[in-house]
C-alpha positions in Angstrom: -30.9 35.5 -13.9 -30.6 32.1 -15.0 -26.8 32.0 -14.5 -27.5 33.1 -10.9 -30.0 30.3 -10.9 -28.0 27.7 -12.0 -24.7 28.5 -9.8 -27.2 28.5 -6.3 -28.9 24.9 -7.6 -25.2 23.5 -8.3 -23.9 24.8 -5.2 -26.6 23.2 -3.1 -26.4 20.2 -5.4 -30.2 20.5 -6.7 -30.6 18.0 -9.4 -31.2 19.9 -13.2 -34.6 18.3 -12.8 -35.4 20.2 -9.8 -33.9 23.3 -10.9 -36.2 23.2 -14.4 -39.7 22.6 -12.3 -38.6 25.7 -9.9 -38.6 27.5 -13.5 -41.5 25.7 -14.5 -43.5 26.5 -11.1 -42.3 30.1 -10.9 -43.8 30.7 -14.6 -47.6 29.4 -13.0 -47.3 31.9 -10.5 -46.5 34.3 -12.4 -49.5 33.7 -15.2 -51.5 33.4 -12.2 -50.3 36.4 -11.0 -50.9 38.5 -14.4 -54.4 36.6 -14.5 -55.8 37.8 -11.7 -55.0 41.5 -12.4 -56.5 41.0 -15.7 -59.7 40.1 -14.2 -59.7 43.1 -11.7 -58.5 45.3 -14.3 -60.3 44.0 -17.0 -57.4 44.0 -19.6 -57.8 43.4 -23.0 -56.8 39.8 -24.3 -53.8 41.1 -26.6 -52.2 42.6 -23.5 -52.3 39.4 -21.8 -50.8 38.3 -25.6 -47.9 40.8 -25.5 -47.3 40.2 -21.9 -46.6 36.2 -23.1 -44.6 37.0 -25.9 -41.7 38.6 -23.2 -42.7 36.2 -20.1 -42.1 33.2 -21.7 -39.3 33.4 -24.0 -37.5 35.3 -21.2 -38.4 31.9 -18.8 -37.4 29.8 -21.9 -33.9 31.5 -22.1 -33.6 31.0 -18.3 -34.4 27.5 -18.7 -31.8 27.0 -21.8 -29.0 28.8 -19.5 -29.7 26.5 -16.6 -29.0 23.7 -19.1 -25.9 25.0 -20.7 -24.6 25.6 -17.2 -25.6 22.1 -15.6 -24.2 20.7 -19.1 -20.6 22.6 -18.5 -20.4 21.6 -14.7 -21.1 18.1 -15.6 -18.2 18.1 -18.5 -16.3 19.6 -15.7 -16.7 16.7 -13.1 -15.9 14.3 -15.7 -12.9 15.8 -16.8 -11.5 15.8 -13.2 -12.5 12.5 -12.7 -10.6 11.2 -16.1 -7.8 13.2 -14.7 -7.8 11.5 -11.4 -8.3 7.9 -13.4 -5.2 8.9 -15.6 -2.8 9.7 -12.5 -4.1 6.3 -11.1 -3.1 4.5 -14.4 0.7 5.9 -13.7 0.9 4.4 -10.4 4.2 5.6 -8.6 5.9 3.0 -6.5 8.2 3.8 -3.5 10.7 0.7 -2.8 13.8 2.8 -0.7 14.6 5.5 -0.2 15.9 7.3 -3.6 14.1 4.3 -5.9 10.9 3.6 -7.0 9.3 1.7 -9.6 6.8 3.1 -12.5 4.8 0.5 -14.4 3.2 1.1 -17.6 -0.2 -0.6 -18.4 -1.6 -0.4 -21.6 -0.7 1.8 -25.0 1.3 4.4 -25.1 0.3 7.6 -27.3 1.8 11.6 -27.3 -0.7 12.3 -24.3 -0.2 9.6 -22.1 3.6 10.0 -22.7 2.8 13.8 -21.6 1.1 11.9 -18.5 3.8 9.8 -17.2 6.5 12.4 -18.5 5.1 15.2 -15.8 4.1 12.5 -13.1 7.9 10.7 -12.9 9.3 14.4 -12.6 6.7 15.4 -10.1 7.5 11.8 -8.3 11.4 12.5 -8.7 11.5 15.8 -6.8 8.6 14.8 -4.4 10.6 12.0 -3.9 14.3 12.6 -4.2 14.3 9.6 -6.2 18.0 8.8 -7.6 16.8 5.5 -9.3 13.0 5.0 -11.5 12.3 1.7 -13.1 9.6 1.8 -15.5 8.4 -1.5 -16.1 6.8 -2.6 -19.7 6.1 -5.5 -19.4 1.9 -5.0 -19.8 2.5 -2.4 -22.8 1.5 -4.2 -25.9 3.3 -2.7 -28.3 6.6 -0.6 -28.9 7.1 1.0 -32.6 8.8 4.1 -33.4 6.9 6.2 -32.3 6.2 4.5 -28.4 10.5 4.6 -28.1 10.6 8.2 -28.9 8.2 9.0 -26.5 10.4 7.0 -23.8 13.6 8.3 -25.1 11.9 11.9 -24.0 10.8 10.8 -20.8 14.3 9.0 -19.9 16.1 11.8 -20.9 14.0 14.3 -19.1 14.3 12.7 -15.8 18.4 12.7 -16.8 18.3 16.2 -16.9 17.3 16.1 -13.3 19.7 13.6 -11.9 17.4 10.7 -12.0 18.9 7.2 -13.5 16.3 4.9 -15.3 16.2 1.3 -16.1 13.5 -0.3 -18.8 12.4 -3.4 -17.5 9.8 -5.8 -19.0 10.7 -5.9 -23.0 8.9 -9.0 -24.1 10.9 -10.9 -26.9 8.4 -10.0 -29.6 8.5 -6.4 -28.7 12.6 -6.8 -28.5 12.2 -8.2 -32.2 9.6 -5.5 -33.2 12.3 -3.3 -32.0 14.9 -4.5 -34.0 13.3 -4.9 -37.0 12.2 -1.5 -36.9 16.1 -0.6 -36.5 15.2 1.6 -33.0 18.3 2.1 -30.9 17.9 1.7 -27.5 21.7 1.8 -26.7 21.3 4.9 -24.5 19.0 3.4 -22.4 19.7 0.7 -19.9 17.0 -1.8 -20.0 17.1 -5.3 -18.1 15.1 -8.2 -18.5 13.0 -8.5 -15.8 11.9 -6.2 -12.8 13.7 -8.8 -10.3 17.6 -8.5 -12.4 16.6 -4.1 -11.8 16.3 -4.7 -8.3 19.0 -6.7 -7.8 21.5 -4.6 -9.7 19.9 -1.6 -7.8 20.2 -3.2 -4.1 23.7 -3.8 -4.5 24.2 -0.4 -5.7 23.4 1.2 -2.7 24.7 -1.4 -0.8 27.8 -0.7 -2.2 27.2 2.6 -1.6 26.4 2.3 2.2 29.9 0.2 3.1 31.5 3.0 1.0 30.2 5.7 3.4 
């Protein structure tokens, strides 16, 4: 009953407020209901009792349903929306056809690296991109663990055809880097966003006149 309850108020977006006083109200008329037969029957007060101890724990279980139920769909809403904000904060960037630029804002942990692992795939075969650049210049730290995450990713989109260039490594994060002995020979990484889309324009340029 009270599941039933709850899924008709969600669906017809009645506020968990409203929902509870339909419980509420419905329990008055059903005391009124059971009071006005007592008085024509003239039952005895502990039937009116024993009648109370099953009306109103069952409407107090209906009640404590309705809640668990508004509580679940309300965990669900917000789950989609920090889904929908986590796509939005791996923005995918079309430039030409075949390239398109990824950047990275903010820290990068095992989850997030999950994130923009699946989007740049997604965005690769969506896409037919050839070429990604992901640019890091706004991430505010790269240790060990941040370059295994992008070896993972770069090699991933590898696997699938797709060339990457690392654009954006500040000099403190190039000497964090090298101090922490990281390698990042096997990726190609360029200064600056602008010397990635320069190398990249001539590229296919190149690969026009050659056609």
């Amino acid at each position: 009953m009270g599941e039933k309850a709850a899924s008709f108020a969600i669906r017809y977006n009645i506020s968990l407020s409203g929902a509870l006083r339909a419980v509420s109200s419905y329990r008055n008329v059903i005391w009124e209901a059971f009071t006005e037969e007592l008085e024509q029957r003239q039952f005895a007060a502990i039937t009116m009792l024993n009648v109370s101890k099953k009306v109103d724990p069952l409407l107090d279980k209906v009640c404590n349903v309705i809640g668990e139920m508004y509580e679940k769909h309300n965990e669900e809403l917000m789950k989609d929306a920090y889904n929908a904000l986590e796509e939005l904060s791996v923005p995918v960037v079309p430039l030409a056809e075949g390239i398109a630029i990824i950047p990275i804002v903010g820290d990068i942990d095992t989850h997030r690296a999950k994130l923009i692992m699946e989007i740049s795939l997604n965005a690769a075969a969506d896409l037919n991109l050839e070429d990604i650049i992901f640019d890091v210049s706004a991430v505010p730290i790269i240790d060990t663990m941040v370059a295994n995450q992008l070896f993972k990713i770069v090699n991933a989109l590898q696997l699938t055809g797709v060339e990457t260039i690392l654009t954006g490594i500040r000099p403190e994060i190039a000497q964090t880097i090298v101090n922490l002995g990281v390698n990042f020979g096997e990726i190609k990484t360029r200064a600056s966003m602008q010397q990635a889309l320069k190398e990249l324009g001539f590229k296919k340029i190149e690969d026009d006149v050659k056609k």
